[in-house]
N, C-alpha and C positions, 0 to 999 in steps of 0.2 A: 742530769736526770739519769737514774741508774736505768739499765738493758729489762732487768724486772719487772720496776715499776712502767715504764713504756707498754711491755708486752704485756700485764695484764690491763692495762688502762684500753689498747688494742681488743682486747677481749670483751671488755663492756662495752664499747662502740657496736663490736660487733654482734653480740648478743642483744644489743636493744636494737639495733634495727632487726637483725632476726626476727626477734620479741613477735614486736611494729606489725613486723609483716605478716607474720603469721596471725597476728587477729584479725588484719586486713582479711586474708585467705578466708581466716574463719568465721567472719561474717557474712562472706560472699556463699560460703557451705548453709547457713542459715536462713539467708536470703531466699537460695532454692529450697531447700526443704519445706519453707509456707510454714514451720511450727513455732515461727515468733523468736523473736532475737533477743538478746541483752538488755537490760536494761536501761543504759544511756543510748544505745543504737534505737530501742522502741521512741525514745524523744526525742534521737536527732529525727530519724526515719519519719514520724508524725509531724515535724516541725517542717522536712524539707517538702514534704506535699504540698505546703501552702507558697512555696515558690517555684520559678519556673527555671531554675539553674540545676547545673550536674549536682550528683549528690555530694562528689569529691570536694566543687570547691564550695559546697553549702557548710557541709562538714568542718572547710578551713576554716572558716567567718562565725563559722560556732562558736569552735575550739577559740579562737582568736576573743569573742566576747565573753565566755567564761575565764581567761586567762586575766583578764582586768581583775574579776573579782578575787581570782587568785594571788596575784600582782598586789593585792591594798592587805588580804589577809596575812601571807607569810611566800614571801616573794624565794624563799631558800626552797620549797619546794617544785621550783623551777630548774628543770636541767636540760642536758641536751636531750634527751630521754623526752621529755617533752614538747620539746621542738618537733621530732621526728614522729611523733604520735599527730601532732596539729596537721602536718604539711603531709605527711604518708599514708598514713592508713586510711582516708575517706576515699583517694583516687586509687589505693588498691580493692574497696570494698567495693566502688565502682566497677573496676575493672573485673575483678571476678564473678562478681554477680550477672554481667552479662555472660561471660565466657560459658560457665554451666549453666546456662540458660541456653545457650547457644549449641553449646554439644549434648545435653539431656533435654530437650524439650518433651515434656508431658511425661515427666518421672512418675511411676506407682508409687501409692501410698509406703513400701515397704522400701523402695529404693529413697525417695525423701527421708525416711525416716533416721537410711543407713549414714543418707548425707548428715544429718543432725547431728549424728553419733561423732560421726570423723571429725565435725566442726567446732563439737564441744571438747573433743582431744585436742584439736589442733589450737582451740582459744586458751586451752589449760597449759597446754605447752608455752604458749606465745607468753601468756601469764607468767609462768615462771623464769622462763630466759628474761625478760623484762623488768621483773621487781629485783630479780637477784643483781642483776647488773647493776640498780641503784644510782641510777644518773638522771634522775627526776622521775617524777610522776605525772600520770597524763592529767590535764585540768579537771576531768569528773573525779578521778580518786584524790583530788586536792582539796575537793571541795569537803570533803566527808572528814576525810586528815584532819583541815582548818577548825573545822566544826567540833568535833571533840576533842581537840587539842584550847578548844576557847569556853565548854562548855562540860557543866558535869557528867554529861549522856557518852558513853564510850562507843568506840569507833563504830563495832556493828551494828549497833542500833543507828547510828547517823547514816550509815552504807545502806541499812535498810530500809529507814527512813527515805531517804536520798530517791534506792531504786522503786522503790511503791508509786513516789512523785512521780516520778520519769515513767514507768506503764503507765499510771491512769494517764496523765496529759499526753505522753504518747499512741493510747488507745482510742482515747478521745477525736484526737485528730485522723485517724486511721492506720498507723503502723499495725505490723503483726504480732499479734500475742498470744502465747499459747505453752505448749510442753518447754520448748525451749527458754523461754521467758522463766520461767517457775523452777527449771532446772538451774540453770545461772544465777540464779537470786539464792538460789537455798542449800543446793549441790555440788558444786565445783572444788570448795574447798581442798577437800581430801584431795582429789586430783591434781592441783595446782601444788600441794604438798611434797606429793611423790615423784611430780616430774623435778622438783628442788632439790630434791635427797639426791637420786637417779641421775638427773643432769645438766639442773646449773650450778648446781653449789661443786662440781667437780669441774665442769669449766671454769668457771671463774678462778678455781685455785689453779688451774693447769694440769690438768689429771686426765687421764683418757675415763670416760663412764664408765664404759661395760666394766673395766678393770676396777675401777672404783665400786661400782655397784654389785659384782659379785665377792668381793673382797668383804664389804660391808653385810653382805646378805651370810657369809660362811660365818661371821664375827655372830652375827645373830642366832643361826645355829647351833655357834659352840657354845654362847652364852647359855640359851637355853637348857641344850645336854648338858651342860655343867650342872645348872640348878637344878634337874631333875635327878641326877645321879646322888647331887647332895643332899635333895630330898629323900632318896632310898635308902641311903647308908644311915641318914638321922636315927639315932636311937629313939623306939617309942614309947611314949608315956607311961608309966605302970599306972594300973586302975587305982 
């Protein structure tokens, strides 16, 4: 096994638990702000009401019984990537949803909101160190994967499909839904995009970002003034 391949293999481990964690974080930023979470967090969150256990290990035995249905449709999208999502990030969402409960208690409407904000950076980030690393997918985005990879309906329609289920049944039983809900369902994209560009697709190659991402940003610049000086000098049409 060449020093390379090790060291970037090192790099996706690391990156997906990063990922892992920072959705954990970022749900725990949601939790406080009261403006309604994620779409599969509004269905675990409604489902774990109806039991009397932490949410970390409700979370596990979730993950754990959508991983069956995973498991019988296309077992290759299982990785370690996945593992780490089942077992980690419910006792981190756990965990920080008390913690700023615990040092912010009875946040203003404007300070909740700003938690929102951070939470939705922080899930877009987690997003993209996560997907880029590429060592599985968590069982909810397997579920959507399987489904338009088995049916004519393409992915976002299934995703969206998917997330619609998971709020109503999640609202139904009482989680939170709201700006945050509606913003993750329809919004994130772009963001999730730019933290890729920015900074995991330069991790994963072994690049330092900022040097990677101002390099890239002067390249788009010069592109630009190029075209536009080509467009000046263009000879114009005679009438």
């Amino acid at each position: 096994m060449s020093m390379k391949f090790t060291s970037e293999k090192l790099r996706r481990v690391v990156m997906t638990i990063a990922g892992v964690t920072a959705s954990g974080v970022a749900v725990g930023f949601f939790n406080y702000s009261a403006f309604g979470m994620d779409p599969f967090q509004v269905l675990a969150h409604g489902l774990w009401n109806l039991t009397p256990i932490g949410y970390g290990t409700f979370y596990t035995i979730f993950s754990l019984f959508l991983l069956i249905f995973t498991l019988i449709m296309d077992r290759k999208k299982i990785g370690l990537g996945t593992v780490i999502n089942m077992f980690l990030l419910g006792y981190i969402t756990e965990f920080f949803s008390w913690l700023f409960a615990t040092l912010f208690p009875g946040g203003g409407f404007f300070f909740r909101l700003l938690m929102l904000l951070i939470g939705i950076t922080i899930m877009c980030l987690g997003a993209a160190l996560y997907f880029t690393a590429n060592m599985g997918v968590s069982v909810y985005d397997a579920i959507a994967l399987c489904l338009s990879e088995r049916t004519p309906i393409k992915f976002q329609y299934c995703r969206m499909g998917s997330d619609i289920i998971c709020v109503i049944i999640g609202f139904i039983f009482g989680a939170q839904v709201g700006l945050g809900t509606v913003i993750t369902m329809f919004f994130t994209g772009p963001l999730i995009h730019i933290f890729q560009q920015v900074l995991a697709i330069p991790l994963i190659r072994g690049r330092n970002p900022v040097a990677y991402s101002i390099r890239k940003l002067f390249l788009i610049i010069k592109k630009a003034f190029r075209q536009k000086r080509m467009k000046h000098h263009m000879p114009k049409k005679q009438p």
